[in-house]
Each structure stands twice: as structure tokens, then as C-alpha cells.
N, C-alpha and C positions, 0 to 999 in steps of 0.2 A: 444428479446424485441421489434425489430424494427418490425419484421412479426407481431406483437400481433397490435400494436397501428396502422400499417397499414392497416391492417384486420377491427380493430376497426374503425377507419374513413373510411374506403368502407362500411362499413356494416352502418353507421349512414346517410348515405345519402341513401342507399336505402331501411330501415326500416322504417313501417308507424307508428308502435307499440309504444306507449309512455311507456311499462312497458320497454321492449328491450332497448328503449334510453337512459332509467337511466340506466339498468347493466350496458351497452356500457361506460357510463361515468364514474362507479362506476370505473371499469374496466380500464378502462386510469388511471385515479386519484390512482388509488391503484395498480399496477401492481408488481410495488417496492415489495410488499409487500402480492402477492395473493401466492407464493411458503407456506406461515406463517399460511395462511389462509383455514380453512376447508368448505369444498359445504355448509354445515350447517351454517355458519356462511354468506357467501358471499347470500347466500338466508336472513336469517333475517333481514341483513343490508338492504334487498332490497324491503321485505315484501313480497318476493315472495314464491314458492316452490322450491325445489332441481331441480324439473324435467324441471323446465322453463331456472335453468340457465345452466343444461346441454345441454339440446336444440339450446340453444344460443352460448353454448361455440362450439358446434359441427360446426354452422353456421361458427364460426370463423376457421374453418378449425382443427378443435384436437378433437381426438377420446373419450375423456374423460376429466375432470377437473383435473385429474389426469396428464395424459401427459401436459396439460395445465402448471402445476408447476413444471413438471420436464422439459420442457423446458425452460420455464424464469430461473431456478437454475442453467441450464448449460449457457446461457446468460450471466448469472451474475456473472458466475464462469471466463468466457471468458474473460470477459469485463477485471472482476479484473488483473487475468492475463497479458492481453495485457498493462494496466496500470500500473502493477510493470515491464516489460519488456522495458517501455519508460521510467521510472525514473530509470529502473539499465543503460539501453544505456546514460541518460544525465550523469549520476555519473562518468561512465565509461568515455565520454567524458571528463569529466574535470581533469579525470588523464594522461591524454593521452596528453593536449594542456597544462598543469602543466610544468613548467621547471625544478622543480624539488617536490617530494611530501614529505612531511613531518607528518610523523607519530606521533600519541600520545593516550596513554592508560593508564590508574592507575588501581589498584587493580586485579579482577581477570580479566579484559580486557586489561593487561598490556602483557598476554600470547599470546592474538588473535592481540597484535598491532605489537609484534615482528615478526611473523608468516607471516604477511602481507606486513612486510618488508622486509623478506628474499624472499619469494614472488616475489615480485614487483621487486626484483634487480634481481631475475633469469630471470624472464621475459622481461629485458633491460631497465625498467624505472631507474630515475634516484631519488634514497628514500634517505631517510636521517632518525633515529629514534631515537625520544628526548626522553629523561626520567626524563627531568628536567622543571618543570614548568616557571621556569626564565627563560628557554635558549626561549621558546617562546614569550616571551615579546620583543625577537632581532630583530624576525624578520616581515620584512614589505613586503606586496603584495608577499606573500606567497601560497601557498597549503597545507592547515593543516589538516589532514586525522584521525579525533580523533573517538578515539573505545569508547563506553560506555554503557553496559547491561541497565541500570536504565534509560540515559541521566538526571539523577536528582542527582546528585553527585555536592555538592554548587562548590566544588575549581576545577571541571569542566569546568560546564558551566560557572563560571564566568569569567575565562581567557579568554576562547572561544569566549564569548563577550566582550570582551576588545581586546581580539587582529583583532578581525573581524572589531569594530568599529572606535580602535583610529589607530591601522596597518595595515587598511584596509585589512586582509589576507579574502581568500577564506576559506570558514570551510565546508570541507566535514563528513559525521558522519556515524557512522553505528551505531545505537541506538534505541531504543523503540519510537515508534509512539508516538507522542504528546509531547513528553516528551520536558521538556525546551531545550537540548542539540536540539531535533529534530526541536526545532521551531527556534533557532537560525542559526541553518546552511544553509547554500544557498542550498546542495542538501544531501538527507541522504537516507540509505537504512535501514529499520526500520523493527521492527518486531513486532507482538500485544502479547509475552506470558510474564505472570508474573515469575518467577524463579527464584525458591530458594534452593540454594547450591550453593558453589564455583564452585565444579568440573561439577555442569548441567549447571552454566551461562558460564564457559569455554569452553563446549562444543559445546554449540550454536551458541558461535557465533564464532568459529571453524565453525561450520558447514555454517554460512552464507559468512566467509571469503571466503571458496573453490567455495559457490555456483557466490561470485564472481572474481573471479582467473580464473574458467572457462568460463568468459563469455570473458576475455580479449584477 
């Protein structure tokens, strides 16, 4: 992504071509968004022909419009990558400087919270694992490590925010992107699939528990 837009401002300051200046710009402004995009399109949008923007895109150094997108995809794939790598290292922090963690899960993420605390106690942390939604209301300035496939489960999230706001506890979460549970907690490791079944949402998030076990 960085090689493209760098490419792109060398190339604007020594191009005299006013058609060149607009790709150029189209091209910054849309980059997000050019893997999405077909030669045919990225020309109409420009009123140009095919052959001017591969011309152009060649000037920027790629063999083809083609490699052109298959490199911002791999970018993009990078980028994300390294950005779930910095939110599982902060997560993983806060279990680590926790005095003690405190586990919790209902329904079919009642299996991946037990798991995680056999886990965590093999591993030398110091866990604790509630099964009781009152027993969380005890405790203050806590670490509360709540499992949830949906994060949209009401008698969830609603503790979650009540013990984060009036017990001040930390609320870590492994839950679904967006989700209430995922907007309430200070730091969550999240997923984007929808799933349906007991035994495919216990699987999953099995399978995200290991993915982090092994980062500890």
C-alpha cells in the first residue's frame, strides 16, 4: 500500500499530463478499494481507455493491473494480520499483569470457558472459574475473562456492564466483532463468522481458545 501511494506522489510531481493526474488521484483516493475493481471500470470512472491506465499503472512500477491488485490484497492481508497480532499481545498482556483471572461463560461457551481455565492454571496463572452470575457482582477491580459466541446474550452483557462500571473490574472477552459484549470490554479477541449449531459454536471458539494458549 505504502510502495503504491509513494509511487503515486513521485509520479504526480513529474507528470505534465492532466489525463495521468486524475488516475493518479483516482488512484490514491481508491486504493482501499482497486483489488474490487476491474481495468474496465477504473477506465470509465476516468473516461479514459484500458490501454492509458495500464500504461500508467506500468509507470508505477507493476507489470500489469493485475499484479497491481494482487499486491494491495497481500498489503491488506499483512496489514490485518499484524493488527490482530497487536490486539492478541495487548489481551495477552492483561492476563499476564491480572492478579488473578477470572473466568466466565453461559450456554455453549460455558465449555470453551472451562477449557481455558484448566488452561491458564497449567500454564501457572492464577484463574478462578464462576459459574454463578451473583458470584460476579462480589467482586471489585477484578479481571473478568468472559467467553461469548454472540456477545449479544442480554444477562451477559448486562453484568459485564455493571460489574465493569459500578466494580470497576477489567472485562476481557472473546466474542464476535461489534457485538455489545465486544464494545463493552476494555480488550476482546473477536471473530466475524455467524454460527449455527451448539457443537460448530463450541468448536470455534475451542479452536480460538488454543489459538490463544499458544501465543502465551
Amino acid at each position: 500500500m505504502d510502495k503504491l501511494l509513494d509511487s503515486i506522489t513521485e509520479l504526480l510531481f513529474e507528470t505534465g499530463s492532466s489525463q495521468e493526474q486524475m488516475l493518479l488521484l483516482y488512484l490514491e483516493k481508491n486504493c482501499m478499494d482497486l483489488p474490487n475493481q476491474s481495468l474496465a471500470k477504473v477506465a470509465d470512472n476516468n473516461f479514459c481507455s484500458t490501454t492509458s491506465v495500464t500504461r500508467l499503472i506500468k509507470k508505477l512500477g507493476y507489470s500489469s493491473f493485475k499484479e497491481l491488485q494482487l499486491s494491495l490484497s497481500i498489503s491488506a492481508q499483512n496489514e490485518k494480520m499484524a493488527s490482530c497480532d497487536l490486539i492478541c499481545m495487548r489481551f495477552i498482556k492483561q492476563l499476564k499483569q491480572a492478579n488473578c483471572i477470572y473466568i466466565y461463560g453461559k450456554g455453549a461457551s460455558q465449555i470453551t470457558s472451562l477449557y481455558l481455565f484448566r488452561q491458564l492454571i497449567k500454564h501457572g496463572y492464577d484463574a478462578s472459574y464462576i459459574d454463578e452470575q451473583d458470584l460476579l457482582y462480589s467482586l471489585h477491580n477484578k479481571t473478568i475473562l468472559c467467553v461469548s459466541n454472540s456477545g449479544e446474550t442480554s444477562t451477559v452483557y448486562k453484568v459485564m456492564s455493571d460489574i465493569k462500571e459500578i466494580n470497576n473490574c477489567q472485562i476481557l472477552a472473546i466474542t464476535k466483532h461489534d457485538s455489545t459484549l465486544d464494545n463493552i470490554a476494555d480488550h476482546s479477541i473477536v471473530h466475524n463468522q455467524s454460527i449455527y449449531g451448539r457443537r460448530e459454536e463450541q468448536q470455534h471458539l475451542l479452536s480460538i481458545a488454543n489459538e490463544l494458549i499458544a501465543r502465551l
